[in-house]
C-alpha positions in Angstrom: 0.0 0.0 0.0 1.3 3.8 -0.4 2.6 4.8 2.8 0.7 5.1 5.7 1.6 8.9 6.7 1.0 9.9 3.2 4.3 11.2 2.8 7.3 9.6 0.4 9.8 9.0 1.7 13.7 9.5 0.8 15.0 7.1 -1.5 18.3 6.5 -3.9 18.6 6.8 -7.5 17.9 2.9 -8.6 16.3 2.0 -5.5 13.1 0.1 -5.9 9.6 1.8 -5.5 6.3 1.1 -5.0 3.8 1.0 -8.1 0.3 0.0 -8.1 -0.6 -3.9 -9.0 -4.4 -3.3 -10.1 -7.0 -0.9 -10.2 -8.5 0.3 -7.2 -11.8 2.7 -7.1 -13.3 4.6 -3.9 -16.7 6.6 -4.1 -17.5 9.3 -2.4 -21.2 11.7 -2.1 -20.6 15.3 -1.3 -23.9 17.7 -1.3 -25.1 15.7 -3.9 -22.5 15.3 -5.8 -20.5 12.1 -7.2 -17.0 11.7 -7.1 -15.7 8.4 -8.1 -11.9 8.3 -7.9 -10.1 5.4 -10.1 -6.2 4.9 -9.3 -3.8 2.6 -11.4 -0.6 2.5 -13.2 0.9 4.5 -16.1 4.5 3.8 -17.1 4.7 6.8 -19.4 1.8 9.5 -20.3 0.6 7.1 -23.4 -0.4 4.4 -20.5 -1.8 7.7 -18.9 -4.1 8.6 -21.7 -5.5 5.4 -22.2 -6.6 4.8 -18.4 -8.4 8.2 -18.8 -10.6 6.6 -21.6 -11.0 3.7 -19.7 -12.2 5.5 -16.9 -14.5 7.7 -19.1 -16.1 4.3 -20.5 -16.4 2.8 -17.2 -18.6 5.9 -16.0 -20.0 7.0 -18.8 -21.9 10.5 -19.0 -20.2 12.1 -15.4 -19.9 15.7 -15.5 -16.4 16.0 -15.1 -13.3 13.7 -15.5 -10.2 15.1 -13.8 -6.7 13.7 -13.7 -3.4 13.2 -13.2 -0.4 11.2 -13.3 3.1 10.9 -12.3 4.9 8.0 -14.6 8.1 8.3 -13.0 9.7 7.2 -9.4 7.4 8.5 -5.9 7.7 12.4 -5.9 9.7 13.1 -9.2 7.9 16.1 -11.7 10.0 14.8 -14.6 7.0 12.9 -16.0 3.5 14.7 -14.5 0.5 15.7 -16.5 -2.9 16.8 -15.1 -6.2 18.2 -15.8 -9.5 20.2 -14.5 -11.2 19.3 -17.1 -13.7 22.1 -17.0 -13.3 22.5 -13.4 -12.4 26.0 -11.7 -8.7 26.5 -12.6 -6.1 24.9 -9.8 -9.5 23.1 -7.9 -8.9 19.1 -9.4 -5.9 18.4 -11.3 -3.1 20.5 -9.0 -4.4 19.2 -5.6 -4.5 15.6 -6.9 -1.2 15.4 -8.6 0.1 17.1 -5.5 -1.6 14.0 -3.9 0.0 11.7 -6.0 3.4 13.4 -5.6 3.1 12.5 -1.8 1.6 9.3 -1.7 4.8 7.2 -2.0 3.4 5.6 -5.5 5.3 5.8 -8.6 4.3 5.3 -12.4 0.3 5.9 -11.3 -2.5 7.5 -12.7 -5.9 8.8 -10.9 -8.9 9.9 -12.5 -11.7 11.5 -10.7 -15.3 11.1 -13.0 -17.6 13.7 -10.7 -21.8 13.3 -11.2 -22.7 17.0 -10.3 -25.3 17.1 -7.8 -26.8 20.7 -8.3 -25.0 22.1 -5.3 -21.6 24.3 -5.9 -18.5 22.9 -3.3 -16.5 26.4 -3.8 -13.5 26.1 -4.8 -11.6 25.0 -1.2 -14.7 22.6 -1.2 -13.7 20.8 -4.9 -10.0 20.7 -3.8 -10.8 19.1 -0.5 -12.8 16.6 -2.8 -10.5 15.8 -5.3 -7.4 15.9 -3.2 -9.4 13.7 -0.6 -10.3 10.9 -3.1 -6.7 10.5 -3.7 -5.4 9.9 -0.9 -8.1 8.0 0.2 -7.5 5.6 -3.1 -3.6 5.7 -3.3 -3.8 4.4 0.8 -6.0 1.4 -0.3 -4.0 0.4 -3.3 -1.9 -3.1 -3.7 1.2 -2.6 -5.0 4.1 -4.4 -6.0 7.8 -3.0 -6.7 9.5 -1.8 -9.3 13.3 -2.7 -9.8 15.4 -0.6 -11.9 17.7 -2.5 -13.7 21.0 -1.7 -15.6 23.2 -3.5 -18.1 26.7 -5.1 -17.8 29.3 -6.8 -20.0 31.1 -9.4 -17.6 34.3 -10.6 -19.4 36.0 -13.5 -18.1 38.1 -16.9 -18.7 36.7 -20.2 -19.8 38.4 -21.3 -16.2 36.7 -18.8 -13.9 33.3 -18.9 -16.2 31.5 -21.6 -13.8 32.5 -19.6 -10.5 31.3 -16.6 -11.6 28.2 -17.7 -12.9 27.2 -18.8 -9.5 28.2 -15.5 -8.1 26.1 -13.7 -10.3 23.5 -15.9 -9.0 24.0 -15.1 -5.6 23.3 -11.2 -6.5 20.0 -12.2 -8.6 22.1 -11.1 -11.6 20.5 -12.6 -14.9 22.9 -13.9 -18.0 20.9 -12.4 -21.1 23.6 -13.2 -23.5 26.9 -14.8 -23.7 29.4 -14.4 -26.7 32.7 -17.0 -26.9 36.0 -16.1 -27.9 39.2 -16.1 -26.2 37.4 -15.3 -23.1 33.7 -15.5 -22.2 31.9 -12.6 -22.2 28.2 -12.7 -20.8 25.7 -9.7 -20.8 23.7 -9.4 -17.3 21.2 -7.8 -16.3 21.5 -6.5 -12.5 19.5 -4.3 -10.2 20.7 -1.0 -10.5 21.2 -0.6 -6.7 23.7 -3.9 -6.8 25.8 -2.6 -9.4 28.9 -2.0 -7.3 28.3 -5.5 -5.8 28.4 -7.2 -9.0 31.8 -5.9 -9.5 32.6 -7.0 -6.0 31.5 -10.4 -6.7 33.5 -10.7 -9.7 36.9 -9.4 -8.6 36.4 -11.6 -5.8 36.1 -14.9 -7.9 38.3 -14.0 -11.0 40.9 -12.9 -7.8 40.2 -9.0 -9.5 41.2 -10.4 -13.0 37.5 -10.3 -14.3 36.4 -7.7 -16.4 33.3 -5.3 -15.6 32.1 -3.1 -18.1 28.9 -1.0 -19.1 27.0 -2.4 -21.9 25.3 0.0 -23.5 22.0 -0.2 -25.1 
């Protein structure tokens, strides 16, 4: 679940984070009016667009569908998009990307589809609304979480190959490729936060004659 305070907390380029494992929806009446709040997860604002369509098909014929999204780590802006959609200016999409921003979630998206009821909120009443559904939502959801990984070219001898292999096992590091020549060279896949230890783990069985190197793309 996003964390309990509401608040992220600090974390380390290549750490993992939590993202959200499903859709979750919360519902809410205020004076009359409808707010049904659907949270889930966007990897990049594409993802993003389409779960605002979905939404809008789910609850077809609401008076207002507001969103936002943050597709990047818990609390980063580089990758944010939100909307009022027809709302007061500032009253739905700021307050619930701001809630987003510090619900300890990463790569999510939350759209709120509001039935107007007749009666106006004001606009402190709308932000309390919106920024209240997401929270509420985000605090519910199931999440699972996300591991950044990088790439490495491991180059060592045909002799060292087997003990190396198991060390790279030992850090979770995955063999995607291995090229033979007059050494082995093997392409893993590592988490990003265990880089320095795969190098550690190879120096220590090659006896620091293994080879570590970035492999690119």
């Amino acid at each position: 679940m996003g964390n309990p305070d509401g608040m992220a907390h600090a974390r380390g380029e290549g750490d993992p984070y939590p993202v959200p494992s499903s859709t979750v929806e919360t519902r809410e009446v205020i004076r009359r009016s409808r707010f049904i709040t659907v949270l889930g997860r966007a990897e990049n604002r594409a993802d993003a667009s389409r779960f605002v369509g979905e939404v809008r098909e789910r609850h077809p014929g609401a008076t207002h569908y507001c969103w936002a999204f943050n597709a990047g780590p818990p609390g980063s802006t580089a990758q944010v998009g939100m909307s009022d959609a027809g709302e007061p200016r500032g009253t739905a999409g700021r307050p619930m990307l701001n809630a987003l921003l510090h619900s300890g979630l990463g790569e999510v998206v939350v759209v709120c589809a509001r039935y107007y009821g007749g009666v106006k909120l004001g606009t402190g009443g709308l932000v309390r609304a919106y920024a209240g559904g997401v929270k509420r939502t985000s605090q519910i959801c199931l999440t699972v979480n996300k591991v950044t990984q990088t790439a490495a070219l491991v180059i060592v001898s045909y002799e060292m190959a087997p003990r190396v292999k198991h060390a790279l096992r030992a850090i979770e590091a995955e063999i995607t490729d291995q090229a033979f020549g007059t050494d082995v060279q093997m392409r893993v896949l590592v988490a990003a936060q265990r880089r320095a230890e795969l190098e550690a783990v190879v120096a220590e069985a090659t006896g620091g004659r293994g080879v570590v190197a970035d492999a690119g793309d």
